[in-house]
C-alpha positions as CSV (number, residue, x, y, z in Angstrom):
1,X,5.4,-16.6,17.6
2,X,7.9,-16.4,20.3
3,X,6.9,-19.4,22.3
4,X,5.9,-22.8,21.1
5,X,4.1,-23.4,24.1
6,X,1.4,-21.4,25.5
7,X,0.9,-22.3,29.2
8,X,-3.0,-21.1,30.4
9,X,-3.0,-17.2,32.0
10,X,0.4,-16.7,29.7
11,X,0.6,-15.1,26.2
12,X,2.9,-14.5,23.5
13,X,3.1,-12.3,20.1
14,X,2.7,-13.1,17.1
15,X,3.5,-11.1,13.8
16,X,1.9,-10.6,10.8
17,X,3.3,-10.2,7.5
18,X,1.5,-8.4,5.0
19,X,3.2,-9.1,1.4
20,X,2.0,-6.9,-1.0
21,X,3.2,-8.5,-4.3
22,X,2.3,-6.9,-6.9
23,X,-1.0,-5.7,-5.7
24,X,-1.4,-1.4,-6.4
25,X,-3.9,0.8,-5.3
26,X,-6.2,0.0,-2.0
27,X,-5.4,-3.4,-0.2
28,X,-7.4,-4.8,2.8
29,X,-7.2,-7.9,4.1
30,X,-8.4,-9.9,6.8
31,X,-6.1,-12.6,8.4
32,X,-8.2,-14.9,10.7
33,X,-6.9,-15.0,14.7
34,X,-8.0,-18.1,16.6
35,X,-8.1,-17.8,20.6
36,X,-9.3,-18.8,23.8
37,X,-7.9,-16.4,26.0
38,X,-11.0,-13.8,27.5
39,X,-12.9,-11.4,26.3
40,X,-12.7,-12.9,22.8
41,X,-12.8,-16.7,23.3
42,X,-13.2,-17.6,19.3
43,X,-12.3,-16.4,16.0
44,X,-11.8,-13.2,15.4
45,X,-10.3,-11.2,11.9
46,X,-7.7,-8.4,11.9
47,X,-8.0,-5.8,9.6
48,X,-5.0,-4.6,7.7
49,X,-5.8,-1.5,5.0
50,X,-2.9,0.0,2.7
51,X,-2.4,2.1,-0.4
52,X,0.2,0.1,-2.1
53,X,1.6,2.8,-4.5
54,X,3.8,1.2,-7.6
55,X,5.8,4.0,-7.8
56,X,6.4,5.2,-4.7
57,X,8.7,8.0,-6.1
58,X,5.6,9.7,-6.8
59,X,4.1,9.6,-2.9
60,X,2.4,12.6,-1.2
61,X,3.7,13.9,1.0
62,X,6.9,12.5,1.0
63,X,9.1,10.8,-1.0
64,X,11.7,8.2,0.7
65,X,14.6,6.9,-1.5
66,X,15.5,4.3,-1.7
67,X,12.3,3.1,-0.9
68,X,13.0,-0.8,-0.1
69,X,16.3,-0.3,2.1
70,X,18.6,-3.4,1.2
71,X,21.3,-3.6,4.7
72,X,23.0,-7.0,2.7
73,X,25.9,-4.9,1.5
74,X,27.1,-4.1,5.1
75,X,29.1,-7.4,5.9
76,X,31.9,-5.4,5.9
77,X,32.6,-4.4,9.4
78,X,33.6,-1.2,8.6
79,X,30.3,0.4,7.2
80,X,27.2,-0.6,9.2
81,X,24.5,2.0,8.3
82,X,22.5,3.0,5.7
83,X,21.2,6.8,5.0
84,X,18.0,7.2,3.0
85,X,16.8,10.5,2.3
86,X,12.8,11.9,3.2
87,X,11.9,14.7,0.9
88,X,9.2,17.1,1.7
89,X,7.3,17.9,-1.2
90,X,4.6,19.2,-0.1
91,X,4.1,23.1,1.2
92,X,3.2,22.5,4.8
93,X,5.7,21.1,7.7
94,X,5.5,17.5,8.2
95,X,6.8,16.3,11.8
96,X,7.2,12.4,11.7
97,X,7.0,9.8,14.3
98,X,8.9,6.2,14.8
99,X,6.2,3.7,14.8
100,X,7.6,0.5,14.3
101,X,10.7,-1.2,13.3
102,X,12.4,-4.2,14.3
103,X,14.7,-2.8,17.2
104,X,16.5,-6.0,17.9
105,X,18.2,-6.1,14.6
106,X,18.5,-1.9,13.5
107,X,18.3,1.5,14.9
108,X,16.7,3.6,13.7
109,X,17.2,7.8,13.4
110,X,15.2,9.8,11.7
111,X,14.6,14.0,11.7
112,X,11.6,15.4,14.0
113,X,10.1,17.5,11.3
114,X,11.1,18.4,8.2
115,X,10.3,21.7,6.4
116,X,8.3,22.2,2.8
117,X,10.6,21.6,-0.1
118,X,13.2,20.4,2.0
119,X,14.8,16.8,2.6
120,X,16.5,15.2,5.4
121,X,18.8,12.0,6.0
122,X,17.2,9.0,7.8
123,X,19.7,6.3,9.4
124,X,19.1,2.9,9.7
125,X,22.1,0.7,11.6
126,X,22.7,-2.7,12.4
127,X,22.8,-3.8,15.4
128,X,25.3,-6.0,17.2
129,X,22.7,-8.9,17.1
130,X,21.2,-7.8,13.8
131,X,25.0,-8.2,11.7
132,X,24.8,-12.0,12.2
133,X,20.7,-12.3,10.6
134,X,19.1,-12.8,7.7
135,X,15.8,-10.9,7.9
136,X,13.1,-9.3,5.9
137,X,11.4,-6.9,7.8
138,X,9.8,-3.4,7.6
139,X,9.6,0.1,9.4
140,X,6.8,2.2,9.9
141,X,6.8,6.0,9.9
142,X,3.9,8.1,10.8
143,X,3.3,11.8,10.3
144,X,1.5,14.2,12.4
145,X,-1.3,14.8,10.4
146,X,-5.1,14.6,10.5
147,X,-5.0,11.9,8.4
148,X,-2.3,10.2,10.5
149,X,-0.5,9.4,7.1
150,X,2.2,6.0,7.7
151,X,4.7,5.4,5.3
152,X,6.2,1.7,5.8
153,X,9.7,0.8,4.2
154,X,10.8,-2.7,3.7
155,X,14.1,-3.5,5.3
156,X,15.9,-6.7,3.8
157,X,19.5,-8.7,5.1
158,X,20.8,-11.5,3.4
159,X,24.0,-12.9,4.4
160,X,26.7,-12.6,1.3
C-alpha cells in the first residue's frame, strides 16, 4: 500500500503479486480483500486467472524474447534500455496495447501492430527514478483480439 494510514472517506492502492512458481498450465487464485469502505463493507475475493506456459518460446500468438527482461545489467550510465523482440507467428495481424507496467521506474515502447511472420523490437528504459531501485515487477501487453489475449513479462532490477 501507499499509505500506512487510511483516514475515513480516503483510499489508497494496493498491489497484488501473483508469483507463479513453478505452477504450468491454468492458474486461478483468489486473494481475500477486507474492507469497510461502501458498497462492499466485508470481505470480498479477487479473482486472478493465468495460463502459465513453461516454455514460453512456444506461445501463440507471439513469442517475446527474452521473456523475463533482467534491467540489472544497466548500472552503467551509458546504456539504459533494453530491446526485446515480439514475433508474430501466427497468419493474422496482431495490433497490441500497453496495459500495465510500472511507469515510475521504466518506459515502455512498443510497435502498434505487427504483421504475420514478422517481428518487431520492444523497448524498455529506466527511468531517472527507476536507476536508483531494486524492483521486481511485471508488464502487461494486450492484443486486439476476441479473446483479448495479455501477455505479461516479468521485469527484474537488482543493484550490482
Amino acid at each position: 500500500m501507499d499509505k500506512d494510514i487510511i483516514p475515513p472517506g480516503d483510499s489508497a492502492g494496493i498491489e497484488v503479486v501473483f508469483n507463479t512458481f513453478r505452477y504450468e498450465g491454468p492458474i486461478v487464485k483468489h486473494p481475500l480483500i477486507i474492507t469497510n469502505a461502501e458498497p462492499v463493507d466485508g470481505d470480498f475475493y479477487l479473482e486472478i486467472s493465468s495460463h502459465v506456459l513453461f516454455f514460453p518460446d512456444s506461445a501463440y500468438p507471439l513469442v517475446i524474447s527474452p521473456f523475463r527482461l533482467d534491467l540489472s545489467d544497466l548500472n552503467n550510465p551509458l546504456t539504459d534500455s533494453l530491446v526485446f523482440e515480439i514475433k508474430n507467428v501466427s497468419p493474422l495481424w496482431v495490433h497490441l496495447e500497453i496495459v500495465e507496467f510500472p511507469q515510475e521506474l521504466v518506459a515502455l515502447s512498443l510497435p502498434a501492430f505487427i504483421r504475420p511472420g514478422r517481428s518487431a523490437g520492444g523497448v524498455v528504459r529506466l527511468t531517472e527514478s527507476g536507476v536508483g531501485q531494486v524492483f521486481e515487477k511485471s508488464m502487461t501487453i494486450e492484443l486486439r483480439d476476441e479473446n483479448h489475449t495479455r501477455y505479461t513479462i516479468p521485469l527484474k532490477r537488482t543493484l550490482l
